[in-house]
N, C-alpha and C positions, 0 to 999 in steps of 0.2 A: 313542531317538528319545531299529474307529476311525471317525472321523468328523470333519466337521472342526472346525480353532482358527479362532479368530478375530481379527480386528485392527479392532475399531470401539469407540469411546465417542464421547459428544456432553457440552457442556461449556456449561451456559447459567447464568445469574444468576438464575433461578428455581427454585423448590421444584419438587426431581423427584416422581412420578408417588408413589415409596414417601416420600416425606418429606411430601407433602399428606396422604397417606391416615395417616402420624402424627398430624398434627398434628388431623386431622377424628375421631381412635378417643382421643383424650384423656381429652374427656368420660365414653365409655364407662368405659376404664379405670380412672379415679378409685375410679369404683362400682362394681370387679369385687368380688365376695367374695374372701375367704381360699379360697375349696376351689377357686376358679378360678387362684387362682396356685398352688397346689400343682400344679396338674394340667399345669401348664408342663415341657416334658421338654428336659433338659440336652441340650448336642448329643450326646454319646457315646450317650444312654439315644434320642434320635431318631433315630439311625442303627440302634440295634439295633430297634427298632420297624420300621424296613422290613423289614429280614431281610437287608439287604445291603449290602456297602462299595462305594462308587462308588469307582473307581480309574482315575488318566487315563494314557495311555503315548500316546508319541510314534506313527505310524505311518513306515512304511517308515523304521524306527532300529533294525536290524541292529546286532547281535546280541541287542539290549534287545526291542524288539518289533517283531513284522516278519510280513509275508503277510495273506492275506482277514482283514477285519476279521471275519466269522465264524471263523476259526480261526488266531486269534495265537501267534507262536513267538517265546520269544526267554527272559532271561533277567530282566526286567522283569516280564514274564507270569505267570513260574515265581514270582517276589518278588511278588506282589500276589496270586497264589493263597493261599500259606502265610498271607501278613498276613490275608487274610478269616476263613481257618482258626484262626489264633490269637484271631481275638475273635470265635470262635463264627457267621461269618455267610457268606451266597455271597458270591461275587465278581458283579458287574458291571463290566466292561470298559468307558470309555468312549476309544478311538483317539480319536487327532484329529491334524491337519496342522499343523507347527511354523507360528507368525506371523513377522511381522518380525523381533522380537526377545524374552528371555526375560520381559519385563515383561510384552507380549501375550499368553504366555502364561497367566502368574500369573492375570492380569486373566479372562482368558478359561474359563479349567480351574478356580481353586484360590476364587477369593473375588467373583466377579459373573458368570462365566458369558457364554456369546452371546448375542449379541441376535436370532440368530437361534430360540435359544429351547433352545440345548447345552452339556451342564454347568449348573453347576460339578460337580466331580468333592468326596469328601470328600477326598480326596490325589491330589496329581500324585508320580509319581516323575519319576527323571532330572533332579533339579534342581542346580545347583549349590552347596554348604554357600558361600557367600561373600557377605563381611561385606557389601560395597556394593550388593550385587542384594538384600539381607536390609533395609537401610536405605530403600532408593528404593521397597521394594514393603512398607508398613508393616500393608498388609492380610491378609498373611500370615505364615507362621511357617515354618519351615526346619529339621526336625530330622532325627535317625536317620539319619545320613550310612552310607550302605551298603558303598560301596567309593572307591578312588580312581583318577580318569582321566587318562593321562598321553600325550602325543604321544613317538613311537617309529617308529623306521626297521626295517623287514623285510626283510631283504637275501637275493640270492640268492651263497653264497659259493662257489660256485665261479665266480661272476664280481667278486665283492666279497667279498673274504673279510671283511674289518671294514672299520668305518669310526668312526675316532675325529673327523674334524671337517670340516664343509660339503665343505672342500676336498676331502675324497677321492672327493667323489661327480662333481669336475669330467670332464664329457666321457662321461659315463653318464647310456643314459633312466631318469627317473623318474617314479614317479603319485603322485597326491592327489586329494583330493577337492575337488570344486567348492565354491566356496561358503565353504570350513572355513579354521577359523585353521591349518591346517597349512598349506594351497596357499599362504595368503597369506607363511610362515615361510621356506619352502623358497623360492620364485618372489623373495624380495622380499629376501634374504641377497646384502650383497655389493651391493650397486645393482641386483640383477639377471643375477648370475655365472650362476646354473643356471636361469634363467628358461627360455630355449628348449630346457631337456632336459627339462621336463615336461608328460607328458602328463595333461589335467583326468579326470577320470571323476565321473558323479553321483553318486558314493557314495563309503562308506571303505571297503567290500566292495569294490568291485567296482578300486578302486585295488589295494589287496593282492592281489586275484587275478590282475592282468595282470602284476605281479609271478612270481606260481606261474605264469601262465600263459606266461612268460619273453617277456611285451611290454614288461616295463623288470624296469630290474636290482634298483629297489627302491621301496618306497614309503612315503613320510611319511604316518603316519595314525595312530590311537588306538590303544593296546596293545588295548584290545577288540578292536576291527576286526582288529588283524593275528593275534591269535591263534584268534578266531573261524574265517578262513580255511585258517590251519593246519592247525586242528583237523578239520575237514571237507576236508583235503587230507592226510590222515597218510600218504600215499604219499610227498608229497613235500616234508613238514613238514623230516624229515632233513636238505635241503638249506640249511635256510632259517635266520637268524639276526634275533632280534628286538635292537637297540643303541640306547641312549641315544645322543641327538644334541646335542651343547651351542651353538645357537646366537649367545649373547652378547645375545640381546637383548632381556633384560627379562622372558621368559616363564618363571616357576616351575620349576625343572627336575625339581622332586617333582610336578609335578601338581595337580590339582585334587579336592576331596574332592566324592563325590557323594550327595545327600542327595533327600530327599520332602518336599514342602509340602501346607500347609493352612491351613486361614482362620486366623488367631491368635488369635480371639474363640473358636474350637474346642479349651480348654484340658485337656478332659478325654480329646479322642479322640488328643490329642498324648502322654498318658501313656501313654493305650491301645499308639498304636503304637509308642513307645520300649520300654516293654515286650514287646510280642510283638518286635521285632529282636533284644533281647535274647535272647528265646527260643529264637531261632533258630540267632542266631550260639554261643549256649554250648550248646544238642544236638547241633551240627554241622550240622542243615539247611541253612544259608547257604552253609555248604563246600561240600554236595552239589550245590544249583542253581548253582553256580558251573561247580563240575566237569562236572557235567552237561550245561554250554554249551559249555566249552573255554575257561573263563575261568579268571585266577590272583585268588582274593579277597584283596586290598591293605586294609593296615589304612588306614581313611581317612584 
């Protein structure tokens, strides 16, 4: 990529609800003692007082986090277990439904929360490490980039042995996924060359599989997504070839690095977790939740 995201804020020229009640505890404050501000607990030291990491993961985002929000799979899950582990604390889970876009997100998981009264989480995973989604959303912070995600073709070769460029793929079915910058890569290459050889599917799962399931000969989707399928297809992984596709138009060809947010007022629990990733990635645990999915861990 639980329960759900959200996509609401309200925007008015008056003192919100928490900025009144500032402005009314003033007074108080003036006159607190010294032992009442010591008794003030940093964010990291108030999170460990609960006893637990709030941690937000995408729902239905195969191979990251995915199935009954009582019992998630994925390799998201597996990374937000370890991370509680490493600072001493449980996990709590909170899923939730992707919004419009990544900033609804932010808004909604990582630094204000629903308004319907869900979240924030103290960390969202699955976010992007990138510069301009870091600048427009200054209420958070963006670190410990975990792995890197990259768009990739999974070909069936004994009907596509390789393919070095858009053109090879002319006059062959293809899938992708609804919704994703691939369909739009693939469908939109060329004015629309291979537009009618592609068939949509709601996922990048379930694109790859009708690939394995030889309902097209390949499919445009995330190196996660195709090796996910693989993986859980090793009968007929053998057949199958994962290729870099070079577009020409403008899209990274390395990929995008993938990182976890948190409010950026949260300076201490941002050590915290740079730290335990650390710890993770030089025991080798990182290596194993990776492999343990079917994933290849990419230095970000």
């Amino acid at each position: 990529m639980p329960t759900p995201r959200i996509v609401s804020s309200r925007a008015t020229s008056a003192l919100n609800r928490r900025q009144w009640l500032g402005v009314a505890l003033l007074p108080l404050l003036a006159t607190a003692s010294p032992l009442q501000a010591q008794t003030e607990l940093s964010d990291l030291a108030r999170i460990r007082a609960s006893g637990a990491l709030k941690v937000a993961v995408y729902k239905d985002n195969a191979p990251f986090s995915d199935g009954a929000v009582t019992d998630m799979q994925g390799l998201d899950v597996a990374l937000a277990e370890a991370l509680a582990r490493q600072l001493g604390l449980k996990l709590s889970l909170l899923p939730f439904d992707a919004g419009e876009n990544m900033g609804d997100d932010l808004r909604n998981m990582v630094w204000k929360g629903h308004y319907l009264g869900y979240g924030p989480a103290d960390v969202m995973l699955q976010v992007p490490a990138d510069k301009y989604l870091a600048q427009k959303n200054p209420q958070v912070m963006i670190l410990a980039p975990y792995m890197r995600q990259s768009l990739v073709l999974v070909h069936d070769t004994r009907r596509l042995a390789s393919a070095a460029a858009p053109e090879d793929l002319k006059g062959l079915p293809l899938a992708a996924e609804r919704g994703a910058g691939a369909a739009s890569v693939l469908m939109g290459y060329g004015g629309g060359l291979l537009r009618t050889q592609v068939s949509i599917h709601n996922t990048g799962i379930e694109a790859a599989q009708a690939a394995v399931d030889g309902k097209a000969v390949a499919a445009f989707v995330t190196r996660a997504q195709a090796e996910a399928v693989l993986f859980r297809n090793s009968d007929a992984a053998a057949s199958f070839r994962i290729s870099k596709l070079n577009f020409n138009n403008g899209i990274a060809d390395t990929g995008w690095p993938v990182a976890m947010a948190i409010k950026s007022a949260n300076k201490e629990l941002g050590q915290a977790l740079e730290a335990a990733m650390k710890s993770l990635r030089d025991s080798g645990e990182l290596l194993k939740i990776f492999q343990q999915n079917g994933l290849t861990l990419t230095a970000p």
